[in-house]
C-alpha positions as CSV (number, residue, x, y, z in Angstrom):
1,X,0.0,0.0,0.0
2,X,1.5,3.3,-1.0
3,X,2.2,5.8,2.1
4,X,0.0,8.5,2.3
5,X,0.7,11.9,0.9
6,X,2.6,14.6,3.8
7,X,0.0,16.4,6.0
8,X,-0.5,20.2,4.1
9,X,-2.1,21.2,7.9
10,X,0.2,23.9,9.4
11,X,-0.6,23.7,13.6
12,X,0.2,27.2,15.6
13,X,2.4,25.7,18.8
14,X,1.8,28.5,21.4
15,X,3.6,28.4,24.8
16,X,4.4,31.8,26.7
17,X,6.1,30.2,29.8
18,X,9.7,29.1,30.0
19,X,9.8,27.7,33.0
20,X,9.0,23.4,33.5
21,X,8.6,21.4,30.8
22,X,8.0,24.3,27.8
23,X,11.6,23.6,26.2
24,X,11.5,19.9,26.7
25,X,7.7,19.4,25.3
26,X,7.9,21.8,22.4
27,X,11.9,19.8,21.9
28,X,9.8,16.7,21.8
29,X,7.5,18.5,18.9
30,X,10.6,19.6,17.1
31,X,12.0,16.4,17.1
32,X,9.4,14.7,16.0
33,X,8.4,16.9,12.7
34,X,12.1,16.8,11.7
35,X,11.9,12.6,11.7
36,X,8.5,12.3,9.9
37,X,7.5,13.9,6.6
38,X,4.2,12.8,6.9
39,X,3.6,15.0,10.4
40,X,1.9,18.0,10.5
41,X,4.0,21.3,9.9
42,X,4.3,23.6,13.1
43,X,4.6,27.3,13.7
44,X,5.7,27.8,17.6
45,X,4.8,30.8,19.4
46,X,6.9,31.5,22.4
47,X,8.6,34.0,24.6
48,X,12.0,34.8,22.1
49,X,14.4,33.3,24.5
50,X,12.9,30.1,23.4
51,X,12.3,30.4,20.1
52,X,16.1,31.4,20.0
53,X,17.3,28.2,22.2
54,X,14.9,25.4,20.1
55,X,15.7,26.8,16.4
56,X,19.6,26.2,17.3
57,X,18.7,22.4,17.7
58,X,16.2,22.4,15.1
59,X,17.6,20.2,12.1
60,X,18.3,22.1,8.4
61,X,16.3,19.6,7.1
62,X,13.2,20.7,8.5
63,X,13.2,24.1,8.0
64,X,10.4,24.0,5.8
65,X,8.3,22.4,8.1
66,X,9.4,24.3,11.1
67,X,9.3,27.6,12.0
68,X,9.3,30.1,15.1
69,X,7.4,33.2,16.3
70,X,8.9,35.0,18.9
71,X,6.0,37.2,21.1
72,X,6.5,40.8,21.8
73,X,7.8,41.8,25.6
74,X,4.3,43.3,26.0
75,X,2.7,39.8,25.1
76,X,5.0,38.1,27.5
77,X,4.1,39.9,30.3
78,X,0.4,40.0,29.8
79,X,0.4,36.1,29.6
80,X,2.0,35.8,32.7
81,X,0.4,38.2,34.5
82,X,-0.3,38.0,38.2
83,X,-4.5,38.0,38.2
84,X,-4.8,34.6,36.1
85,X,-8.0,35.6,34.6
86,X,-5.8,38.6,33.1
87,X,-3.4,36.3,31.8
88,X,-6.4,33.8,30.8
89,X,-7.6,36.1,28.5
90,X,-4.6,37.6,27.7
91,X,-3.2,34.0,25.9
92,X,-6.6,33.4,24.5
93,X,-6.0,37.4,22.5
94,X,-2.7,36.0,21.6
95,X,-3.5,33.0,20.6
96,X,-6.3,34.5,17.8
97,X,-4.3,37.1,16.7
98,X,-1.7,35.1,15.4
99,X,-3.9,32.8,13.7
100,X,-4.6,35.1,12.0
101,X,-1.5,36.8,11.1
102,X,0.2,33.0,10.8
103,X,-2.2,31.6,8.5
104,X,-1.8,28.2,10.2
105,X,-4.8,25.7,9.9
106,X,-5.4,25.7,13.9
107,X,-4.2,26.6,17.7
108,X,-2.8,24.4,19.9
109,X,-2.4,25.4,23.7
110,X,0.9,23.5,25.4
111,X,-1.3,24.1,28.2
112,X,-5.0,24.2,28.5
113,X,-5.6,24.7,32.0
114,X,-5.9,28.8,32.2
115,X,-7.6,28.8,29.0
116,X,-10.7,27.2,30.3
117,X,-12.0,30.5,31.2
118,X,-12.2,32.4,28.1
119,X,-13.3,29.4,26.6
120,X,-16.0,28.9,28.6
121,X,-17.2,31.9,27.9
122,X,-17.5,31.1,23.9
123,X,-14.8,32.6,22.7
124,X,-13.2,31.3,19.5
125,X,-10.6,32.3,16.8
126,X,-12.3,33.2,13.9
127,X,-13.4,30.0,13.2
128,X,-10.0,28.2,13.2
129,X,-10.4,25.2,15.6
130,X,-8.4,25.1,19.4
131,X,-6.6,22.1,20.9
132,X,-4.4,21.6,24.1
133,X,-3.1,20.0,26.8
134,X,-5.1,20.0,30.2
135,X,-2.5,19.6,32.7
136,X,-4.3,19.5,36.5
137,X,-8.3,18.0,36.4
138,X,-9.3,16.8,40.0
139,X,-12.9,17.0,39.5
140,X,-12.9,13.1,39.4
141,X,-10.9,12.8,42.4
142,X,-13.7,11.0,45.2
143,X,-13.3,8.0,42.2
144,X,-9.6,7.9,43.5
145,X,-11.0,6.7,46.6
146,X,-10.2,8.1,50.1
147,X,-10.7,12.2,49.2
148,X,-11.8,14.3,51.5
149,X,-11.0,18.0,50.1
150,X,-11.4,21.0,52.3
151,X,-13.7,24.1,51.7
152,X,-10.7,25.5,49.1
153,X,-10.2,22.7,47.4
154,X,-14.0,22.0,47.3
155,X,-14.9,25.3,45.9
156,X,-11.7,25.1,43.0
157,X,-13.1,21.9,41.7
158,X,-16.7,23.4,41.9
159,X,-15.8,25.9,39.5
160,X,-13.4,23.9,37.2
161,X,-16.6,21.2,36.8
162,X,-18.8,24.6,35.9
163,X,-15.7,25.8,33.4
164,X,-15.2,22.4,32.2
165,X,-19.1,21.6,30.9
166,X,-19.2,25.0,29.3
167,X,-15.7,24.6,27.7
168,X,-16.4,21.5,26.1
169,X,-20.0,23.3,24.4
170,X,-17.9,25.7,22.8
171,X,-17.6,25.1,19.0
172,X,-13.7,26.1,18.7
173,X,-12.6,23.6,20.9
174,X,-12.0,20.5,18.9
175,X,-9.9,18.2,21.6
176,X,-8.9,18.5,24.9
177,X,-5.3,16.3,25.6
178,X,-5.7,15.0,29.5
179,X,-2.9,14.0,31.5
180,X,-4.8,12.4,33.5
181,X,-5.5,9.2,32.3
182,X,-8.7,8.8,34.2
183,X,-9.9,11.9,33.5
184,X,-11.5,11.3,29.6
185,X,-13.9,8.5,31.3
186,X,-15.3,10.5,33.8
187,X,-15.6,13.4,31.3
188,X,-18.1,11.2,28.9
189,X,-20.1,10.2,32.0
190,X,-20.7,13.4,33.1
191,X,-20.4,16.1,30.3
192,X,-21.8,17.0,27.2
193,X,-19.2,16.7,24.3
194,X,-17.1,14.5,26.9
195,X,-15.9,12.8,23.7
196,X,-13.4,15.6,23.0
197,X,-11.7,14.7,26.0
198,X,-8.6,12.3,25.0
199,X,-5.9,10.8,28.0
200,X,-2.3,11.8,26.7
201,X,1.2,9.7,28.2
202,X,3.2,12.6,30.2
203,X,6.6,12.1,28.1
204,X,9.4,10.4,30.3
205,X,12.4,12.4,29.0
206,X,15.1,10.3,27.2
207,X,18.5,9.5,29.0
208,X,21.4,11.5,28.3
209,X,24.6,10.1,27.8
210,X,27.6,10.5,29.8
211,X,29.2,14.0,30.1
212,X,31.7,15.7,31.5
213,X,29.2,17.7,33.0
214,X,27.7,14.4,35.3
215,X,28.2,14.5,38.7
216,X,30.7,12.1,40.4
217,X,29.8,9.0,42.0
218,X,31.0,10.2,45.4
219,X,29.0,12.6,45.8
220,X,26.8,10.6,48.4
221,X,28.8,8.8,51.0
222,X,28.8,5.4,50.7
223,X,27.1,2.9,53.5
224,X,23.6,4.7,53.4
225,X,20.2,4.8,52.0
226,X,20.4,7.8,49.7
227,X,16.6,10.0,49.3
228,X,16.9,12.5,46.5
229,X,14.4,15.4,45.7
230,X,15.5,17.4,42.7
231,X,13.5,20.3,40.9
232,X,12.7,23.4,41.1
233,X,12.1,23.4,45.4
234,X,9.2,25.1,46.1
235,X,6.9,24.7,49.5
236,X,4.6,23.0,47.2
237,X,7.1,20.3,46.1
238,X,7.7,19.3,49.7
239,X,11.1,19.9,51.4
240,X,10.1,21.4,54.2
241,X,8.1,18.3,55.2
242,X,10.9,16.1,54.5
243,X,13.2,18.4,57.2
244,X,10.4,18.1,59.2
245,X,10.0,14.4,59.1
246,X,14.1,13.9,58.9
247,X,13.9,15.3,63.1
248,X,11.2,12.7,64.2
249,X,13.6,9.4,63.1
250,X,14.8,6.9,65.5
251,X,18.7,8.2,65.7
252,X,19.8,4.5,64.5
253,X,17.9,5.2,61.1
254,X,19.3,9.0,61.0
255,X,22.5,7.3,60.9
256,X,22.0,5.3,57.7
257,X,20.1,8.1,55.5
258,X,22.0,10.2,53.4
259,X,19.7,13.1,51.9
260,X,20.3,15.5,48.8
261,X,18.1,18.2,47.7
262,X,19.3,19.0,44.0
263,X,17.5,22.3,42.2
264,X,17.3,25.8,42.7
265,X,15.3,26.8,46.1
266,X,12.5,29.0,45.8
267,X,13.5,32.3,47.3
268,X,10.1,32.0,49.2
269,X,11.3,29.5,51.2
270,X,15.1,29.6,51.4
271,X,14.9,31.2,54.9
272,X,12.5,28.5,56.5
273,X,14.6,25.7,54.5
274,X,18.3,27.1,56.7
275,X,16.5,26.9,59.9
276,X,15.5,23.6,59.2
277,X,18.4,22.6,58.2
278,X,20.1,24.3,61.2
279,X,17.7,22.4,63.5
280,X,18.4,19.0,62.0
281,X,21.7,19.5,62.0
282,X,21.6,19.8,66.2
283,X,19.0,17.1,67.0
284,X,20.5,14.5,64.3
285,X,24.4,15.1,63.8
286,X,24.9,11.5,62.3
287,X,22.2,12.2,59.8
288,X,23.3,13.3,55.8
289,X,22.2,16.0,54.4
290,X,23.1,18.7,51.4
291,X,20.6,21.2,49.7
292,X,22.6,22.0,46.0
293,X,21.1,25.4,45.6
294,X,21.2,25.3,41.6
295,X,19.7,24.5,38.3
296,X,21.2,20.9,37.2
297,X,21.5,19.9,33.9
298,X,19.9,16.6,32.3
299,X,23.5,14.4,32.7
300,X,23.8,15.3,36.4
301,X,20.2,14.7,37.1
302,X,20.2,11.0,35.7
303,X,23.6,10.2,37.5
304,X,22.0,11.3,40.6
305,X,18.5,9.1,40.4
306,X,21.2,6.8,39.6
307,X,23.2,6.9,42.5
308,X,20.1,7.5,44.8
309,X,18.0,4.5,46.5
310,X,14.6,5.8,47.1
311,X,13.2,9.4,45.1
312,X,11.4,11.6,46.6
313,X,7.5,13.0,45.4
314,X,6.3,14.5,48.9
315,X,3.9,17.1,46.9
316,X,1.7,18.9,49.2
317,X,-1.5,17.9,48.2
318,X,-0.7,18.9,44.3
319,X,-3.4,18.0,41.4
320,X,-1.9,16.7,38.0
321,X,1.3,14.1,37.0
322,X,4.5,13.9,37.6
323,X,7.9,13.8,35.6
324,X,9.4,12.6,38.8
325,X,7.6,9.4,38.6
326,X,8.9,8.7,35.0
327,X,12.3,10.0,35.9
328,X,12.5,7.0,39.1
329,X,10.6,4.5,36.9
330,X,13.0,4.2,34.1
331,X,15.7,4.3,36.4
332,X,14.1,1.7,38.2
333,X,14.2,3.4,41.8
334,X,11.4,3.2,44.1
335,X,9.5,6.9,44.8
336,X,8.1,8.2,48.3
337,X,5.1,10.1,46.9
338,X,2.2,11.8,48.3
339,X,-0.7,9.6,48.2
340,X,-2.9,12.1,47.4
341,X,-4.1,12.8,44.1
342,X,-3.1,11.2,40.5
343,X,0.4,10.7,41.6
344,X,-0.8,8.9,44.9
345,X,-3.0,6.8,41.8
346,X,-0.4,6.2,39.8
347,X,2.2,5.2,42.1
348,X,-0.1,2.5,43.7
349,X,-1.4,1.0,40.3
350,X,1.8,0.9,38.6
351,X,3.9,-0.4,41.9
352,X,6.5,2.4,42.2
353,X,7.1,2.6,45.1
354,X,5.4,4.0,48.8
355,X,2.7,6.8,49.0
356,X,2.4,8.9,52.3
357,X,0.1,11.7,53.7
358,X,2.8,14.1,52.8
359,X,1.1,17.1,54.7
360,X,2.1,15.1,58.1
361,X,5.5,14.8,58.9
362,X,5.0,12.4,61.4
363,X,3.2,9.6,58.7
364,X,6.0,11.0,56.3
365,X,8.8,9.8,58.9
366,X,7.0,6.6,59.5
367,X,7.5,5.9,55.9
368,X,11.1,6.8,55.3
369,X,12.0,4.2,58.5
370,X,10.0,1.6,56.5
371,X,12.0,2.0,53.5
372,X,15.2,2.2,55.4
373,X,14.5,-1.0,57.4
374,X,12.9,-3.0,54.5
375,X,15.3,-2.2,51.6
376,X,14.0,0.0,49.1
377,X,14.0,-2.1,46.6
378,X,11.3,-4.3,47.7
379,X,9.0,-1.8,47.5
380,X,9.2,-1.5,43.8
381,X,7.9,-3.9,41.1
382,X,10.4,-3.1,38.4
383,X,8.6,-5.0,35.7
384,X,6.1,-2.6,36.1
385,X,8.1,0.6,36.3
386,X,9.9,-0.5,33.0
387,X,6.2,-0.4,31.2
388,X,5.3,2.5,32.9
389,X,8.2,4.2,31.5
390,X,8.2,2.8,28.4
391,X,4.5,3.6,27.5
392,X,5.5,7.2,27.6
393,X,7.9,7.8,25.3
394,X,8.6,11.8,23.7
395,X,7.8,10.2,20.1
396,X,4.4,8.9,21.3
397,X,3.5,11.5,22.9
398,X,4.3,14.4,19.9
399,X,2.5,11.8,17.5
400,X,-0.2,12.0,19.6
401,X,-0.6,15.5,20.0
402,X,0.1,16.1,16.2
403,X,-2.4,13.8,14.6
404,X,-5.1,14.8,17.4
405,X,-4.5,18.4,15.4
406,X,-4.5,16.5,12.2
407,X,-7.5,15.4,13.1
408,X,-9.6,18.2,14.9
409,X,-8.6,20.5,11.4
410,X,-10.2,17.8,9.6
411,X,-13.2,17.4,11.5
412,X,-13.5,21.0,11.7
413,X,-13.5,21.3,7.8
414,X,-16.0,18.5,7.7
415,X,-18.4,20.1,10.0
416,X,-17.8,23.5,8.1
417,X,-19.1,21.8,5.2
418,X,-22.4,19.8,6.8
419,X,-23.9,23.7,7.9
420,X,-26.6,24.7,5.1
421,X,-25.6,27.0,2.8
422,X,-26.9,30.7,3.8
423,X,-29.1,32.8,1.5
């Protein structure tokens, strides 16, 4: 059978953060168009530091299949705005003018999540369809089982249930891309149009190969069980819980736990982090610990999970995936997650290792002593970490996300076509 002809359909990539997985997503996108003729050409809007970074990797033999739109400072700023409903509708302005300007086939959001104001509302792009990523749904969290949300978190998922019905009415919107894997069921139960909802793999990134760059395989002491939390360190993310928890261990387990914090801290916190880290340092001197205050590159961050026994997920009750999960699973290292949420779901169904209440330091310390005493390797199932990994590769995921455009521009056109012609 002959293949079929390349796609004609050009897809408008927007993006206007920087920060998290924008460079590594839109790399995967890239990467992906370059390798397959048949895919989907790509325009990507983004903040010009970004643009400038990803078209240095992008392959000459794509360049007619690939280009970049760098936003204005003005843009920029708008999008990230403080008051999210500023920004909201700031991205969704951005988004339609450049349709237009571009003359690409249709938009596609990196992330969906703020949009699902504006679009609630109706608004379109000038009858251009809209796709994206929806990072964070918890509106199906009781299914997850024991979830008992406070008044907050009761009154967020109220209104994302009211902005999610009304989003999914509007004609522009074509597909929704869920993270969540459990997410596009409960959609179809209880929406309208719940069929534009689709689950998406979050992409594992690949390995990097040895650099000069990777850190040294001293850097934790030898002897003890090593706990790693790397990223970006905000309260959020859970290192002050983890000091927290490191103070209420028996002295005997202090002494075999080695500790390492590897990411920048979050000004925010940096203060309550040193007397922590002050405190532990008095009331468990044979205990481990180092915070490296920086932004590591992808080399040292795989020789670290590496080198490290048990990794560290201790969100503070935090809606949406993880990379951290993928990052342990194909290294085959057991996580300590919260259990709340999708990455409390996903790291009992797929066997990855323990799941806490993370907001209690006291459960959290209860937890680290079990892995210490038990070996943290029997609390892993690394058959199924390897498929968990492997079923969320970067090429899957930008095939995905490309021929879901493909496909909501041709569905679009089709629809276009069924209206009755106007007199």
């Amino acid at each position: 059978m002959p293949s079929s002809p390349p796609s004609k359909r050009e897809i408008l990539v927007f993006e206007p953060d920087v920060e998290g997985h924008s460079q590594e997503w839109l790399q995967h996108l890239v990467d992906f168009v370059a390798d397959n003729d048949q895919a989907a050409a790509i325009a990507v809007l983004a903040p010009p530091a970004l643009c400038a970074t990803l078209s240095r990797a992008m392959p000459t033999v794509a360049d007619h299949r690939i280009r970049f739109i760098a936003m204005t400072p003005r843009e920029v700023r708008l999008c990230g705005h403080r008051s999210l409903s500023l920004a909201a509708f700031a991205r969704w302005w951005v988004m339609r003018r450049y349709l237009r300007r571009s003359g690409a086939d249709m938009g596609f959001f990196l992330c969906l999540d703020l949009l699902s104001l504006p679009l609630a509302f109706g608004l379109g792009t000038q009858g251009k369809p809209l796709a994206g990523i929806l990072f964070r749904p918890s509106v199906h969290y009781a299914a997850f089982g024991d979830y008992r949300p406070g008044l907050g978190e009761w009154l967020r998922d109220l209104r994302k249930d009211l902005l999610y019905r009304l989003m999914l009415r509007n004609p522009a919107v074509a597909t929704i891309l869920s993270l969540d894997p459990f997410f596009p069921a409960h959609a179809v139960d209880h929406y309208r149009h719940g069929d534009k909802v689709q689950a998406l793999p979050d992409p594992a990134h690949p390995a990097a190969g040895a650099t000069d760059a990777a850190v040294s395989t001293d850097v934790i002491p030898p002897g003890r069980v090593a706990f790693l939390l790397f990223g970006y360190l905000t309260e959020r993310k859970g290192p002050l819980m983890v000091l927290d928890a490191l103070r209420l261990l028996p002295p005997r387990v202090a002494a075999r736990v080695a500790v390492l914090f590897a990411g920048r801290v979050d000004p925010a916190i940096r203060d309550a982090i040193e007397s922590r880290r002050e405190a532990l340092a008095r009331e468990q001197p044979d205990l481990w610990l180092r915070i490296d205050d920086r932004r590591l590159d992808q080399a040292e961050l795989d020789n670290l999970v590496t080198q490290s026994a048990v990794i560290l997920a201790p969100y503070q009750r935090f809606v949406g995936s993880s990379g951290v999960l993928l990052w342990a699973a194909r290294a085959g290292r057991p996580v300590l997650a919260q259990s709340f949420g999708l990455v409390g779901r996903l790291t009992r169904d797929h066997r990855l290792g323990r799941v806490a209440d993370s907001s209690d330091p006291v459960k959290l310390a209860a937890e680290i002593q079990h892995m210490v005493d038990g070996g943290p390797q029997s609390f892993i199932d690394l058959s199924s970490a390897a498929e968990f990994a492997a079923s969320r590769t970067p090429q899957r995921f930008a095939s995905q996300v490309l021929a879901c455009a493909d496909d909501s521009v041709a569905g679009h056109v089709l629809a276009d076509r069924a209206l009755p012609a106007r007199s």
